[in-house]
Steps between C-alpha positions, in 0.01 A plus 500: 500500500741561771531153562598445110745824505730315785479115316685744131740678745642159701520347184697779323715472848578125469570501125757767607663305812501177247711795262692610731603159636574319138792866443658433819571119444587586144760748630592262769563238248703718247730649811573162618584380124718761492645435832586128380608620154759717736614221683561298233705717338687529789568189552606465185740748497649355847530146377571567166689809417619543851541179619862461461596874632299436805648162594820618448446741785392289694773275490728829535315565841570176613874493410773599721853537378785453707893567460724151439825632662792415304774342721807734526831377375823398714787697561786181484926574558751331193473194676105469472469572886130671538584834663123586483218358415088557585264238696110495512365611875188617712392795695252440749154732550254535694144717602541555878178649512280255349678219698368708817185548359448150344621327774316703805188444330520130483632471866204695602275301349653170632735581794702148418634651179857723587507890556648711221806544763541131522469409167816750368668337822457136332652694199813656609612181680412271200668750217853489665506148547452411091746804394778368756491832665579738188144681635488552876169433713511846586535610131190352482335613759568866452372472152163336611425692750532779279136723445499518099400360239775343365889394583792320350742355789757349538815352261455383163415100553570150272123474277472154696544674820199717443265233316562291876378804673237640276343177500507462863380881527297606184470843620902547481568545135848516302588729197743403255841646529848413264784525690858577409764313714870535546639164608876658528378813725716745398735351274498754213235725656651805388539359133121303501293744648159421635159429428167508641122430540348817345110511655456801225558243208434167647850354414851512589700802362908575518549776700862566525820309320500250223137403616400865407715553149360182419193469556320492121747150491436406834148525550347364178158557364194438688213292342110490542252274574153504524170327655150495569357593860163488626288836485545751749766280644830437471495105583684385182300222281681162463616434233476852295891589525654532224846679388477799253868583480791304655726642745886553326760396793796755533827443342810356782735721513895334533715758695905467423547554875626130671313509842744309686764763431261787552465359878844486568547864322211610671606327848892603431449868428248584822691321727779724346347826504382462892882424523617816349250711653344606147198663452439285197682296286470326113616193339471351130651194351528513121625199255780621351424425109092481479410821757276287640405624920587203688418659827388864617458582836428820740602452884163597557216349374142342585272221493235524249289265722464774746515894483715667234476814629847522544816413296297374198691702280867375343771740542745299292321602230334839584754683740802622343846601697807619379702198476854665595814296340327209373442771245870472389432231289406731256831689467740181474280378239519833296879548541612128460241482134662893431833297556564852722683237765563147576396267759902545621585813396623775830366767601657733767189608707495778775279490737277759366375669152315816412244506227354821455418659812512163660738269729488154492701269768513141537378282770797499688816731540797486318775710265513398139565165466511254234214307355450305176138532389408175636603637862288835414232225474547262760579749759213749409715820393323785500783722359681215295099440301435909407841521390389203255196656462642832400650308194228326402268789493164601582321420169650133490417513900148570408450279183619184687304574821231516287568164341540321841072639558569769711212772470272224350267256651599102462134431349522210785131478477461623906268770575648822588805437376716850511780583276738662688652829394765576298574874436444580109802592374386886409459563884813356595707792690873551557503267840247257312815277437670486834177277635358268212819306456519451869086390545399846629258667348330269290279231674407146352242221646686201629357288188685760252806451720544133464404569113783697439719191651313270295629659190836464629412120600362461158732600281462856472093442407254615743167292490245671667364354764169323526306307774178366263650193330149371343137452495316182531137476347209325642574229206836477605662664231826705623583819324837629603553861558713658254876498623607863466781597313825557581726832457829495396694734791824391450744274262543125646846583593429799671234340727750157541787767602300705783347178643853369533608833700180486701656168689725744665231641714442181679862409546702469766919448543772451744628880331156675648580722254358292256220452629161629363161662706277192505725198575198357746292432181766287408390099440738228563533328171360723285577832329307771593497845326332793634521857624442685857290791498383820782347786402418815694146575558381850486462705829157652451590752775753668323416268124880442491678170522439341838865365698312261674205357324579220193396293254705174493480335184679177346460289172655193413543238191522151642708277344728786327650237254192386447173703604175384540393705770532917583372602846447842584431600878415879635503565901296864569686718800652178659612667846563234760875498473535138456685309218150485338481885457843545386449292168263282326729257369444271789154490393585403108754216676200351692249517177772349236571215724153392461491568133780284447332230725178510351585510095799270585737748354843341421810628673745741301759311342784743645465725781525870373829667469587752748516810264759799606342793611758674674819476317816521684 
C-alpha cells in the first residue's frame, strides 16, 4: 500500500515538471518572437524611414568646413604704380614640450638617436639658413626651449620656405598667414594707412588710413569649402574637397595721388621743416581744373611695414591753423566782383586802423603811404585789406568765405578730415572783423587752403577735392568715382583779375618798391601767382596772440597764364631763424620746379608784367 501511495505521488510530480517545462519554453519562445518582431521593426525604421536622416549625419560628422580667404585688393597711384598690395606667407609653430618628451624617450631607449637639446640645436641652425636670416638661430632657440605647449616664432616666411623645413622637420609646423606689403615704404603712408594680420578673425583687416575706410572694397568676401576627414581625426581624406562658395577678390582701388611727386613733396617738405625748425609742417598739390590730390604729405610720417605708433595720422587733412594773409584772397575777390576797387586803383594807407576796440598794424613800419590794391596784395597790407574789407562788408565777407569751403569739410574721402572753423555770423562781435580778413581767427586745413586758390586757378569754380579716382573689380571692370561738383565762387573775370594781381607777390624789381613778399617762389620762365602768409598762434599762458610763435603759410597757382597746378604749403612754429623759417616760398620754388619737369609744363609765353604797387 505504501509502496503504491509513492509510485501515484512521483507520477503526479513528473506530469507536473513535464507542465511546468512545456510553459517556460512556450514563454521563452513567445518573448524571443517578440524580441525579433522588435528588431525588425527597428531595423526597418533605421534603413527605411531613417535611413537618409541618419546618413546625413554622418556625413555632417565627418565634414569640416574651412574659410577660402578672398585675396584683398591693391591700392595703385594714377599711373597704375601698386602702392599696396597683399602676399600669401607662413608662421612657424611648434610643441617644445613634446619635442623634449618625444625625443628623450627615444634617445633613452637607443642612446644613438639625438637628445631633445640636440635635436632643437639641428633646428635653429638649419631654419636660418633656408629663410636667409629673416629668423635668427637664437629666435629659434628661445622659442624651443620654451616649457609650453605651444609657440609661434619667428617672422612671417615665403609658403616654400616652410614646406623645405617642415619636410625636413615634421614636428615644426606652419599656419597660414596673408600678408599686406608696402613696396614704396612710406610713400603715402599718411594717406594709405595700414593693414594687418588679425589672429581674432583669421585675415588681414585695415586698421588705420585708406586700408581702414576701405576695407568692405578692399578685403572682398570670403568663400567656403568643405571636405571629408577621417573619424576622430583631423587627417583630411583625399580627394573629398570640394568648394561650397567661392571666395569674391576685393575691388583695386586707383588713388589720384602720382607717387613720384608725392616723394619729392614728401622728401621736399621734411627736409624743409628740419630747416625751419618747425614742429610740423603740411603740403598738398591740387590740379588746378579737376581737384584731383596729386600729392599730400605731412613732414612726419611712418612706415606701415613697421610700427605706426607714431605719426600715422595726416595733419594736412585733420589739423587746422589759422592761415594768416593767405586768407586775403577772400577780400580782393569780394571787392574786385563788388567792383568796390580795381586792381590799380590808390589807396592812401597809414600804418595802422582801428576796428572796434581793436588796432591793426602792418608788418612793417611806415606813415600812410600809397598803395593800389594790387600793392595791398602783393605786399600783405594789413591796414590797406580791412579798409577794403570795411567796404565790402561783413555779410558779403561771410557769404564768399563760405563759398571758398571755409567751415565745411572738402568730402576728400580721408578719415578724420576736420572742417575748420568759421565763426557763424550771429556770434560775430564788434572786433570779429578786424581778424577774419587778415587770417586770424578763423582756421582752415591746408587742403581747404589750396581749395580756395583752386577756385581762383579755375575760373572762379571750386572743385572739391578728391584723392579716390576709381575702383577696379576682380573682373576688371573700372567704375570711376563720381567727380564732385563744382561751386560757382566767383565770375570768370573776377577770378582771371585776382590771379593776375597775385603775380605781384612773387615779383621782384630794380625799384624794391615794387617788389612783392614771396619773390623766392619765383620760377625762371614761368609765371607764378601766389600769396605769403604768417599767422599768430595763440599764447595759451595768457590765450592772447603770441609775438613770437607763427604759422607760415603760402599758396601758389603754377603757370598763372595757364594753371594746371595749385600748391599749398603750411610750416607749424618754424623758429630756427634761417631763410627757411622766415617764408615758405622757397619751399613752393623747389616743388614747382619739379612739377614743371615732371608734366613737361611749357614755358609762359611772356614773362609777367611787373605790376605797380607803390605809386610814385
Amino acid at each position: 500500500m505504501a509502496r503504491g501511495a509513492r509510485r501515484t505521488i512521483q507520477g503526479r510530480t513528473a506530469r507536473t515538471n513535464v507542465a511546468g517545462s512545456n510553459r517556460r519554453l512556450r514563454v521563452g519562445r513567445l518573448l524571443l518572437v517578440i524580441a525579433l518582431l522588435l528588431t525588425c521593426g527597428k531595423l526597418i525604421q533605421v534603413q527605411g524611414f531613417e535611413a537618409s536622416a541618419l546618413s546625413e549625419k554622418a556625413q555632417q560628422q565627418r565634414l569640416t568646413r574651412q574659410p577660402i580667404r578672398a585675396e584683398r585688393g591693391s591700392v595703385l597711384d594714377r599711373n597704375q604704380n601698386v602702392l599696396a598690395f597683399s602676399n600669401e606667407a607662413r608662421q612657424l609653430y611648434a610643441n617644445p614640450r613634446m619635442l623634449t618628451e618625444t625625443f628623450d624617450e627615444e634617445h633613452a631607449k637607443d642612446p644613438s638617436k639625438p637628445t631633445a637639446v640636440q635635436y632643437k640645436q639641428e633646428i635653429a641652425r638649419f631654419i636660418p639658413q633656408v629663410v636667409q636670416g629673416k629668423i635668427t638661430e637664437q629666435e629659434v632657440l628661445d622659442a624651443l626651449f620654451e616649457d609650453v605647449q605651444f609657440t609661434y616664432f619667428g617672422a612671417e616666411i615665403d609658403p616654400s620656405q616652410a614646406q623645405v623645413i617642415h619636410e625636413k622637420y615634421p614636428q615644426i609646423g606652419a599656419e597660414y598667414r596673408a600678408t599686406r606689403e608696402y613696396p614704396a615704404g612710406d610713400l603715402g603712408a599718411n594717406i594709405i594707412g595700414a593693414a594687418n594680420w588679425r589672429m581674432d578673425e583669421k585675415r588681414v583687416r585695415g586698421q588705420i588710413g585708406l586700408e581702414y575706410s576701405l576695407d568692405p572694397v578692399l578685403a572682398g568676401t570670403d568663400g567656403v569649402k568643405v571636405s571629408d576627414t577621417a573619424m576622430g581625426s583631423s587627417l583630411v581624406i583625399p580627394g573629398t574637397e570640394r568648394e561650397l562658395e567661392p571666395a569674391v577678390a576685393g575691388s583695386d582701388v586707383q588713388l589720384t595721388i602720382d607717387s613720384d611727386l608725392q616723394f619729392t613733396v614728401q622728401r621736399e617738405l621734411a627736409d624743409y621743416a628740419r630747416k625751419a625748425g618747425a614742429s610740423s609742417a603740411s603740403a598738398v598739390v591740387l590740379d588746378a581744373k579737376t581737384g584731383e590730390v596729386y600729392a599730400l604729405a605731412n613732414d612726419k610720417t611712418f612706415d606701415p611695414r613697421g610700427s605706426w605708433a607714431e605719426n600715422s595720422g595726416n595733419p594736412a587733412v585733420t589739423t587746422p591753423y589759422e592761415p594768416g594773409s593767405v586768407n586775403k584772397v577772400i577780400t580782393a575777390a569780394g571787392a574786385i566782383e563788388n567792383g568796390i576797387v580795381k586792381p590799380d586803383t590808390v589807396l592812401q594807407v597809414p600804418g595802422s586802423i582801428s576796428v572796434a576796440d581793436r588796432t591793426v598794424e602792418d608788418a612793417w613800419p611806415h606813415g600812410t603811404m600809397p598803395l593800389t590794391f594790387t600793392g595791398v596784395l602783393g605786399k600783405s597790407s594789413n591796414v590797406g585789406t580791412l579798409m577794403v574789407a570795411q567796404q565790402l562788408g561783413e555779410q558779403r565777407f561771410y557769404d564768399l568765405a563760405r563759398g571758398f569751403g571755409l567751415g565745411q569739410r572738402t568730402g576728400v574721402g580721408l578719415a578724420g578730415e576736420s572742417a575748420g572753423s568759421l565763426p557763424p555770423r550771429e556770434s560775430w562781435s564788434g572786433s570779429t572783423f578786424a581778424n577774419l580778413p587778415i587770417g586770424q581767427g578763423l582756421s582752415m586745413t591746408v587742403l581747404q587752403m589750396a581749395g580756395m586758390y583752386q577756385a581762383i586757378a579755375n575760373d572762379g569754380v571750386r572743385v572739391p577735392p578728391r584723392v579716390i579716382a576709381a575702383e577696379i573689380r576682380p573682373d576688371g571692370t573700372r567704375v570711376e568715382r563720381p567727380r564732385p561738383e563744382g561751386v560757382r565762387v566767383v565770375s570768370p573775370q573776377t577770378a582771371h583779375t585776382v590771379k593776375d594781381m597775385l603775380r605781384s607777390v612773387v615779383q621782384k624789381d630794380k625799384d624794391t618798391r615794387q617788389n612783392g613778399t614771396g619773390p623766392d617762389a619765383a620760377l625762371t620762365g614761368f609765371q607764378i601767382s601766389g600769396k605769403t602768409g604768417t599767422a599768430q598762434q595763440i599764447n595759451p599762458a595768457c590765450r592772447c596772440y603770441s609775438n613770437s610763435k607763427y604759422w607760415i603759410t603760402f599758396a601758389g597757382i603754377l603757370p598763372a597764364d595757364n594753371p594746371r597746378f595749385v600748391v599749398g604749403l603750411m610750416l607749424d612754429g618754424p623758429s630756427s631763424g634761417t631763410r627757411e623759417a622766415a617764408s615758405a616760398a622757397p619751399l613752393f620754388h623747389n616743388i614747382a620746379a619739379f612739377i614743371t619737369q615732371r608734366y613737361q609744363i611749357p614755358l609762359s609765353k611772356e614773362q609777367a608784367p611787373i605790376q605797380i604797387l607803390q605809386p610814385n
